[in-house]
FIZAZA-17571 format. One record per residue (C-alpha): x, y, z; chain. Coordinates in steps of 0.25 Angstrom, whole numbers, padded with zeros to 4 digits. Layout:
BEGIN
node east->X; north->Y; up->Z; chaine->A
...
END
This chain:
BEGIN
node east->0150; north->-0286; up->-0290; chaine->A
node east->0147; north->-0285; up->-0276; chaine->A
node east->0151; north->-0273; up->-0269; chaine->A
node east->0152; north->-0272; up->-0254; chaine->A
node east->0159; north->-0269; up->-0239; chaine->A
node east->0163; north->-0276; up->-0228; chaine->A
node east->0169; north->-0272; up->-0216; chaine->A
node east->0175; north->-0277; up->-0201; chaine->A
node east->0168; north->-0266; up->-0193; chaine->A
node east->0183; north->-0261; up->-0189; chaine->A
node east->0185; north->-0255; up->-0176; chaine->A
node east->0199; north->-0250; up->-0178; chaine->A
node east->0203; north->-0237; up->-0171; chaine->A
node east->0201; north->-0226; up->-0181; chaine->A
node east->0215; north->-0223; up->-0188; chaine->A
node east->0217; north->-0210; up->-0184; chaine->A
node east->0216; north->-0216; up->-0170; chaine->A
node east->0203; north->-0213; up->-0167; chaine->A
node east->0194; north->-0221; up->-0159; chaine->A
node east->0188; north->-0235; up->-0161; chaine->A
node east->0172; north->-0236; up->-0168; chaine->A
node east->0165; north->-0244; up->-0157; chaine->A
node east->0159; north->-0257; up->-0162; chaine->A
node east->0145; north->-0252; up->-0159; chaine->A
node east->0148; north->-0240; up->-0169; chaine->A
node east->0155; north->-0248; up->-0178; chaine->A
node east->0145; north->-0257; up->-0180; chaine->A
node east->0133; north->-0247; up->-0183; chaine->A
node east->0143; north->-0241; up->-0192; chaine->A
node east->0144; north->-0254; up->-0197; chaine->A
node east->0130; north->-0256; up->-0202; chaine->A
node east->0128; north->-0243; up->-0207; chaine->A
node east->0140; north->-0247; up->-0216; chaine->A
node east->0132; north->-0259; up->-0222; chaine->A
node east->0118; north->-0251; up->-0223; chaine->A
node east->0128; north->-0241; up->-0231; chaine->A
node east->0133; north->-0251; up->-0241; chaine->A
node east->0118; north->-0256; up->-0243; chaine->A
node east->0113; north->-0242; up->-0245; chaine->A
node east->0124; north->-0239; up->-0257; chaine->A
node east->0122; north->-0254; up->-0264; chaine->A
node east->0132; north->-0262; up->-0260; chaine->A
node east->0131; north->-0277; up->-0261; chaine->A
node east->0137; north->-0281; up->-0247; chaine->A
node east->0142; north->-0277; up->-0234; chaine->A
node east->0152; north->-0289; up->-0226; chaine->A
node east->0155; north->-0289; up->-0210; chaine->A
node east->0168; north->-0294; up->-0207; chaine->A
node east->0169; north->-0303; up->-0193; chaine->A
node east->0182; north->-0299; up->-0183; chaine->A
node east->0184; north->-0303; up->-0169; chaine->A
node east->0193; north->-0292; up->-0165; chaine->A
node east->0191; north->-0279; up->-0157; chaine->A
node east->0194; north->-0272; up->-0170; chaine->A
node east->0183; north->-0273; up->-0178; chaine->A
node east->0169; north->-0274; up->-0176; chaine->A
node east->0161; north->-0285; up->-0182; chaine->A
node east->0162; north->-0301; up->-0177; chaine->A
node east->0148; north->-0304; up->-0181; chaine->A
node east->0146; north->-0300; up->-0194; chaine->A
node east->0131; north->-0305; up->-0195; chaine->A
node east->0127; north->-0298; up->-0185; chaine->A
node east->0131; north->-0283; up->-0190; chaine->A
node east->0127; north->-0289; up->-0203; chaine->A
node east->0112; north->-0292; up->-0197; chaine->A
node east->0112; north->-0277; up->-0191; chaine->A
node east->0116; north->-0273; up->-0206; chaine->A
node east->0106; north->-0281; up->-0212; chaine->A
node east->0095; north->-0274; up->-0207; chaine->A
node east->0099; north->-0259; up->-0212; chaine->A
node east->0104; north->-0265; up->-0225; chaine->A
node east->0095; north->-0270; up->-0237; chaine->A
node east->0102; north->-0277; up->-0248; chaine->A
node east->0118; north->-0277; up->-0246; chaine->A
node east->0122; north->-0291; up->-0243; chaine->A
node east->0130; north->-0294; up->-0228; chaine->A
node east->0141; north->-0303; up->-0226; chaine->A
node east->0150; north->-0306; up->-0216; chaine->A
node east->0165; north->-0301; up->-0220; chaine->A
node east->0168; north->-0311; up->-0216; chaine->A
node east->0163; north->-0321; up->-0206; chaine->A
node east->0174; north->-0327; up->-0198; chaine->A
node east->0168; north->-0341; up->-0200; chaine->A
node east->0183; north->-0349; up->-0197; chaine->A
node east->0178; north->-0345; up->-0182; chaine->A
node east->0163; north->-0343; up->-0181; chaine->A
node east->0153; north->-0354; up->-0182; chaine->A
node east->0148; north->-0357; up->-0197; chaine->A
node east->0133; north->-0360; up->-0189; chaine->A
node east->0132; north->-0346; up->-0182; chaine->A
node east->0139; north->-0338; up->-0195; chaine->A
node east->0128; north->-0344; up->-0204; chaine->A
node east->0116; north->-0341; up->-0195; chaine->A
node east->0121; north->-0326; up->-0194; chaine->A
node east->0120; north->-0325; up->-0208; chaine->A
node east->0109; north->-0332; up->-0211; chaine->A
node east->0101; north->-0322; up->-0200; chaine->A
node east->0107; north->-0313; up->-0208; chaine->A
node east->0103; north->-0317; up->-0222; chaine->A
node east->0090; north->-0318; up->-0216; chaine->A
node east->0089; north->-0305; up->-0209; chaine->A
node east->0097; north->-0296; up->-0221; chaine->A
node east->0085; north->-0305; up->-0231; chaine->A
node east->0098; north->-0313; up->-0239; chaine->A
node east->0111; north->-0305; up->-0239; chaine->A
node east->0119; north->-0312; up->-0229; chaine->A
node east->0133; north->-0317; up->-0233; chaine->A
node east->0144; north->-0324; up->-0225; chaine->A
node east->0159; north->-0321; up->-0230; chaine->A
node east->0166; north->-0332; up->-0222; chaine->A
node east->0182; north->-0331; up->-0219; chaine->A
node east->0193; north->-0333; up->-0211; chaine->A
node east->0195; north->-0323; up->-0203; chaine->A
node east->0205; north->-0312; up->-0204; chaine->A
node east->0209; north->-0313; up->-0191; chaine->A
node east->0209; north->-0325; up->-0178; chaine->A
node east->0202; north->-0317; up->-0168; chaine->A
node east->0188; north->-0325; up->-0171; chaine->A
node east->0197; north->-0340; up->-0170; chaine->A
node east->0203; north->-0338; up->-0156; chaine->A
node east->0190; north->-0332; up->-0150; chaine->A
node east->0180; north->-0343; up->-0156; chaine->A
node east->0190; north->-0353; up->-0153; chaine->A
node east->0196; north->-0357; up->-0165; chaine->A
node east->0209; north->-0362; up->-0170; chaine->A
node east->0217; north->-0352; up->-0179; chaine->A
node east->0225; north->-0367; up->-0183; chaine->A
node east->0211; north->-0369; up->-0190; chaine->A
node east->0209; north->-0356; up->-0196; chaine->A
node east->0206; north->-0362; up->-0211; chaine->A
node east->0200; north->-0375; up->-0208; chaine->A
node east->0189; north->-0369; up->-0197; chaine->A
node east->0185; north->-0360; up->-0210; chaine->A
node east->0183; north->-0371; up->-0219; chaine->A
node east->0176; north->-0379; up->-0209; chaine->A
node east->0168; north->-0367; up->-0205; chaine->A
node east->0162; north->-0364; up->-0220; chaine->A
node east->0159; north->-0378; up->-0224; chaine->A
node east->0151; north->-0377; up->-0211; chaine->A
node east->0145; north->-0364; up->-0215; chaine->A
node east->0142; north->-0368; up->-0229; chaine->A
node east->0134; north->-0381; up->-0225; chaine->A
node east->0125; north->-0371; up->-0214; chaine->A
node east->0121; north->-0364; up->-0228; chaine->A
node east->0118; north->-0374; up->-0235; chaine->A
node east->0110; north->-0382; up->-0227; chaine->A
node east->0099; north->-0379; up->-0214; chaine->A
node east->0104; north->-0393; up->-0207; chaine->A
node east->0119; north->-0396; up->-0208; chaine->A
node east->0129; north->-0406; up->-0205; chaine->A
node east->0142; north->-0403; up->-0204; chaine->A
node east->0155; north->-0406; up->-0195; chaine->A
node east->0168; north->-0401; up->-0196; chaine->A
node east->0181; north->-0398; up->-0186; chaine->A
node east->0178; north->-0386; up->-0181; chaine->A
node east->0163; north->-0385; up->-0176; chaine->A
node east->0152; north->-0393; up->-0172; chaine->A
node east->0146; north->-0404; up->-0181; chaine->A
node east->0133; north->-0400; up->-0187; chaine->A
node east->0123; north->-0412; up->-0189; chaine->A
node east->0112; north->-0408; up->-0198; chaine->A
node east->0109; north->-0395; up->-0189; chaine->A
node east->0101; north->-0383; up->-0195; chaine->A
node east->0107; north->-0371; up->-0196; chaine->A
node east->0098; north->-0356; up->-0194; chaine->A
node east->0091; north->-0348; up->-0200; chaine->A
node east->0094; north->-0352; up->-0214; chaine->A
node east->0098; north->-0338; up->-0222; chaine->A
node east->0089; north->-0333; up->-0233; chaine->A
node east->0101; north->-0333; up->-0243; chaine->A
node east->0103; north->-0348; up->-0249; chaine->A
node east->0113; north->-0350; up->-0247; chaine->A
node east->0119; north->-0339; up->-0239; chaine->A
node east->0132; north->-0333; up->-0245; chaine->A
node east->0144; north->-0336; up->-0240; chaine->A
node east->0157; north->-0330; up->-0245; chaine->A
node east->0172; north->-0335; up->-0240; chaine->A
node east->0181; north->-0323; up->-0238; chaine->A
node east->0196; north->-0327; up->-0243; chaine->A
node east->0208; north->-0318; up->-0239; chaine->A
node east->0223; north->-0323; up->-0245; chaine->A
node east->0218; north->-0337; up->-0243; chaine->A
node east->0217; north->-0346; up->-0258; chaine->A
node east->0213; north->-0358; up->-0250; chaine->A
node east->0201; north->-0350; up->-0247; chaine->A
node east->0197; north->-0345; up->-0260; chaine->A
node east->0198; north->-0358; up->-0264; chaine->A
node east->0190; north->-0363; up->-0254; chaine->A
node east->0179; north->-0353; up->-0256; chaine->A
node east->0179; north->-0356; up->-0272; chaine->A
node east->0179; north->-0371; up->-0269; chaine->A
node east->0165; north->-0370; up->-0258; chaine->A
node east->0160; north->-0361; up->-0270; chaine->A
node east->0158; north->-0347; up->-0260; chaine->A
node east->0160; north->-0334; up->-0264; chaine->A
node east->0174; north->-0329; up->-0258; chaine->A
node east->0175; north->-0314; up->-0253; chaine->A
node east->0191; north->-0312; up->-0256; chaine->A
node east->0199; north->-0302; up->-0247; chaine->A
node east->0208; north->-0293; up->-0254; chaine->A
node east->0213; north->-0281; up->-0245; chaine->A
node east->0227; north->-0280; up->-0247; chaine->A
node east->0239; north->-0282; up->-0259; chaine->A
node east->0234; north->-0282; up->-0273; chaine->A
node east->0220; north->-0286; up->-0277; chaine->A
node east->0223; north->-0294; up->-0290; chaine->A
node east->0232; north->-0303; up->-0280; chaine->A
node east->0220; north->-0311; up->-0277; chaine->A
node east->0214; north->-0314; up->-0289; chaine->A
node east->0219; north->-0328; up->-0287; chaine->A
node east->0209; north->-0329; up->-0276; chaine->A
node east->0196; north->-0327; up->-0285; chaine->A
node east->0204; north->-0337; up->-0295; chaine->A
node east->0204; north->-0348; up->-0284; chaine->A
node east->0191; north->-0346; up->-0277; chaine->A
node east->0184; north->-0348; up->-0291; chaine->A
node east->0194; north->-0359; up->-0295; chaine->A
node east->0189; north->-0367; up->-0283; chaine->A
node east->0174; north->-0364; up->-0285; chaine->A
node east->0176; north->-0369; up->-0300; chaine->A
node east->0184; north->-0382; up->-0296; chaine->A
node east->0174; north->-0384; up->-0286; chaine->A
node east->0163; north->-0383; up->-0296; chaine->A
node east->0157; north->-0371; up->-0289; chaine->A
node east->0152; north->-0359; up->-0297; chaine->A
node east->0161; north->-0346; up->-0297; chaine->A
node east->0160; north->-0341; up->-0283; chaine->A
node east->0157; north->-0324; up->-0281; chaine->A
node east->0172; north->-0316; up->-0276; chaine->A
node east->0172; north->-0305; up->-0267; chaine->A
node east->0183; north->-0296; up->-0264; chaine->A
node east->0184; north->-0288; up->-0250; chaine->A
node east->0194; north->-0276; up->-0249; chaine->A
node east->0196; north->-0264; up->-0240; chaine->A
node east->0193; north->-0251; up->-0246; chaine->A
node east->0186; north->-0237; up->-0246; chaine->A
node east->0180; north->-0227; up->-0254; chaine->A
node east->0181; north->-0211; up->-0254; chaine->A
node east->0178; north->-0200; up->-0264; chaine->A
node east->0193; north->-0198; up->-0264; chaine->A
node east->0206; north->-0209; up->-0268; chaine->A
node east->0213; north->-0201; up->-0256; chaine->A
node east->0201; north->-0200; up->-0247; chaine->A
node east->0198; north->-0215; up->-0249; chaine->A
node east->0214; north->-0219; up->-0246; chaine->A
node east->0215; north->-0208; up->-0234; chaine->A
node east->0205; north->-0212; up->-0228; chaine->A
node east->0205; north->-0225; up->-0228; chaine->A
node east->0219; north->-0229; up->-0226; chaine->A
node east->0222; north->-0224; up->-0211; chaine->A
node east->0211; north->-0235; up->-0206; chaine->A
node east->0216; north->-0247; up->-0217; chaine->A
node east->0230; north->-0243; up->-0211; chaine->A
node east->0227; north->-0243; up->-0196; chaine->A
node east->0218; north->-0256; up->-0198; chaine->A
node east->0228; north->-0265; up->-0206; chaine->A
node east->0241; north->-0258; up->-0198; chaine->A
node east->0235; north->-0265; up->-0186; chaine->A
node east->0231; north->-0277; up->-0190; chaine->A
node east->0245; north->-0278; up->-0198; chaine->A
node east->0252; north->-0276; up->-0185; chaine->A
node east->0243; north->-0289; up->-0180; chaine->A
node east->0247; north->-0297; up->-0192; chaine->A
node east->0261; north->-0291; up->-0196; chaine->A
node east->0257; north->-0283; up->-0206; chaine->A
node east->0266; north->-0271; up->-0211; chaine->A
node east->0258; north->-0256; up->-0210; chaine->A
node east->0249; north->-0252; up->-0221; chaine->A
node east->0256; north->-0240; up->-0227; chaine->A
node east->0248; north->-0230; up->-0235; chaine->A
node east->0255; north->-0232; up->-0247; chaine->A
node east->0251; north->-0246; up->-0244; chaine->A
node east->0237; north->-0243; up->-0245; chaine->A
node east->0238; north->-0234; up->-0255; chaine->A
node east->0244; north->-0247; up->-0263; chaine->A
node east->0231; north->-0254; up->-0259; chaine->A
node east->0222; north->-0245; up->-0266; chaine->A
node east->0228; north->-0245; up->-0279; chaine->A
node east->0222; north->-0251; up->-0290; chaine->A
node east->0225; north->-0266; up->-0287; chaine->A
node east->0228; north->-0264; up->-0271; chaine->A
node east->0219; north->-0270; up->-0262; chaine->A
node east->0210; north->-0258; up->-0255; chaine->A
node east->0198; north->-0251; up->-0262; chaine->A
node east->0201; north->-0237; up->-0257; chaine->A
node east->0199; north->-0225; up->-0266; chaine->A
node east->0187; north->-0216; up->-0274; chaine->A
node east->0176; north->-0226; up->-0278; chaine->A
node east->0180; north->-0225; up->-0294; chaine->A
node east->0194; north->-0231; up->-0289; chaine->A
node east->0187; north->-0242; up->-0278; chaine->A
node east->0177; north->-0245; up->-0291; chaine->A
node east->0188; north->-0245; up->-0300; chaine->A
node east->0196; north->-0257; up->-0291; chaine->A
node east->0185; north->-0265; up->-0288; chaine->A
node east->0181; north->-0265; up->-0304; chaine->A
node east->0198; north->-0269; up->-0306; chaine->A
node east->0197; north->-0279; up->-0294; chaine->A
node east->0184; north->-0286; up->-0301; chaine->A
node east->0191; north->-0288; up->-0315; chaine->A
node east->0201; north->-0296; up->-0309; chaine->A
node east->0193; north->-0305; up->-0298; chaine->A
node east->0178; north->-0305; up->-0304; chaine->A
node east->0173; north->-0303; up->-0290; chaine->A
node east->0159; north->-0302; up->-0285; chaine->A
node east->0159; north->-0295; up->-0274; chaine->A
node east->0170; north->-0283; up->-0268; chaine->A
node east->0168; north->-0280; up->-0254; chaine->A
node east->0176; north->-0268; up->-0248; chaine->A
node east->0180; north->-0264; up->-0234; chaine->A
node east->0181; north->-0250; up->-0230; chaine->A
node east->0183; north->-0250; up->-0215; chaine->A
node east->0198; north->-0254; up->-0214; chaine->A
node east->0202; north->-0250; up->-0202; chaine->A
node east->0191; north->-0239; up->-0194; chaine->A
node east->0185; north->-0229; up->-0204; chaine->A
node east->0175; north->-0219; up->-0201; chaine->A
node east->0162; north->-0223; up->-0201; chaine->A
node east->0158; north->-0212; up->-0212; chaine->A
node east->0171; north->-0214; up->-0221; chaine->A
node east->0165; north->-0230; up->-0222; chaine->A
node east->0152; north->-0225; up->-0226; chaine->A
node east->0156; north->-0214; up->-0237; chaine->A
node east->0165; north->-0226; up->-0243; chaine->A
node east->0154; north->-0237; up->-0243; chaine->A
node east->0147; north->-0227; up->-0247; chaine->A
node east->0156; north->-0223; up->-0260; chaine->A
node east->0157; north->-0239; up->-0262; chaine->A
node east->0144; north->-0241; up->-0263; chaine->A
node east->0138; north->-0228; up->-0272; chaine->A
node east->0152; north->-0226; up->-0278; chaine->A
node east->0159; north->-0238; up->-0279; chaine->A
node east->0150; north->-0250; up->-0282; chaine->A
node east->0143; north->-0242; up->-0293; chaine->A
node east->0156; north->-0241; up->-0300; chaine->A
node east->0161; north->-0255; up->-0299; chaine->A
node east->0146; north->-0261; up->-0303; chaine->A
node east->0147; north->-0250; up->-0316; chaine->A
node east->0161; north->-0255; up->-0319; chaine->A
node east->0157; north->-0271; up->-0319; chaine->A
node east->0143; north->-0271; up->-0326; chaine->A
node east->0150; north->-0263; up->-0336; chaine->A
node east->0162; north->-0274; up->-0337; chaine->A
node east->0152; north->-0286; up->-0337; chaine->A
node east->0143; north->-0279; up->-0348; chaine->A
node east->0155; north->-0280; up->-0357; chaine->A
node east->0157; north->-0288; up->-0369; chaine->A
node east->0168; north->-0300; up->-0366; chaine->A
END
């Protein structure tokens, strides 16, 4: 399995009420983050894309471009690509620069989008939210299958048999679809045959094993082969179980308090969080036996390929997101990729 990290580049005020990171800091931290997690062996690091003044990152390939040129062999991928507003054109030529620039490990997670910001300011209707998507990766998956393409749709300009550069050095390049509560999109994701990167941050984990059911349903009734499944969850990692929950529960709090009182939410409690780092709660936060532990527990259950966790919910210090990467990648991984040759080594 492929273990990872992927982040928003948060620019939350510290919890404590300290002061705000500044983009430009945030950002260098930000690459030294992914030349980190290639240093300790991971196998990929994802970018998120936001459109608000609290985060960081609305070009994911371009922070991925500067990462690609410290880094040697962890993959990149957006996490995600907002592609229901952005131009499927412009999105595959930023990642095909930088498949070519990074020699191959580019990778596209298209979604939805979280939030609306992007809609309003690229001039899109929120009435269209589900249909611009659809329309938007039929698009996206004719630009990689083909230099010259022709294609017209409802929401963009025709195409008529225009090519399309430069061409990536990965054929095709991957392209994963990121699915939060929606069945509709698993399904959609198993029936185009695409690896889907499934969200799970909050409520009991075993909850959506019904999505891994119907994204490989979909690809089977669609004759497609088994696509890969990814999981991406919030967590962090400390020497200590209190040390991990202490310090990582005052920026998750101030982070999802505030965006709660956006979206009517009801405060995060510690013994709410604490609830969520129990065995079969949604946050990886604890020593690295009891992160390992989780993810090998989580894997019996979905068969996943890939586990990508996010440590900066809401603004961490710098140096407390480069110890936990850190303790993931030398600690952590080395556990979980013991605990699953050893299980697929036995007799069945």
């Amino acid at each position: 399995m492929e273990l990872g990290v992927y982040t928003f580049a948060e620019l939350t005020p510290a919890a404590g009420g300290g002061p705000v990171v500044s983009a430009q800091r945030r950002l260098r931290d930000l690459v030294e983050e992914i030349e980190l997690a290639d240093q300790v062996g991971l196998d990929v690091f994802g970018v998120g894309e936001h459109h608000r003044p609290d985060f960081a990152v609305s070009a994911p390939a371009v922070v991925l471009a500067a990462a690609a040129e410290r880094t040697e062999r962890i993959r990149l991928s957006s996490a995600v690509s907002v592609l229901s507003s952005d131009d499927p054109v412009r999105v595959f030529q930023d990642f095909a620069t930088l498949d070519l620039l990074s020699g191959g490990r580019a990778e596209i997670m298209a979604g939805r989008g979280s939030f609306i910001e992007s809609f309003p300011l690229f001039g899109y209707d929120l009435d269209d939210y589900d249909e611009l998507f659809a329309e938007k990766l039929e698009l996206l998956l004719a630009l990689r299958e083909g230099t010259e393409v022709s294609w017209s749709g409802r929401h963009r300009a025709p195409l008529d048999g225009r090519g399309v550069y430069p061409r990536p050095l990965q054929e095709p390049l991957p392209v994963w679809v990121a699915v939060g509560g929606s069945p509709q999109s698993a399904a959609r994701a198993g029936g185009l045959g695409l690896p889907m990167a499934l969200a799970i941050i909050g409520g009991d984990w075993t909850r959506f094993a019904p999505f891994a059911e119907i994204h490989r349903e979909a690809a089977a009734e669609a004759g497609q082969p088994p696509p890969a499944l990814g999981i991406n969850s919030h967590g962090f990692v400390a020497a200590d179980s209190k040390l991990a929950a202490d310090t990582a529960y005052p920026p998750f709090a101030a982070m999802m308090n505030r965006i709660g009182r956006e979206r009517g939410w009801p405060p995060l409690s510690r013994e709410s969080f604490e609830a969520s780092r129990a065995p079969r709660g949604a946050n990886f936060v604890g020593t690295a036996e009891e992160v390992a532990a989780k993810i090998v527990a989580q894997h019996r259950v979905f068969g996943h390929q890939r586990f990508l966790i996010q440590f900066s919910v809401g603004t961490l210090p710098h140096s407390e997101v480069m110890r936990s990467l850190e303790l993931f990648g030398t600690e952590v991984a080395p556990l979980v990729r013991a605990e699953l040759r050893a299980a697929a080594s036995e007799p069945r």
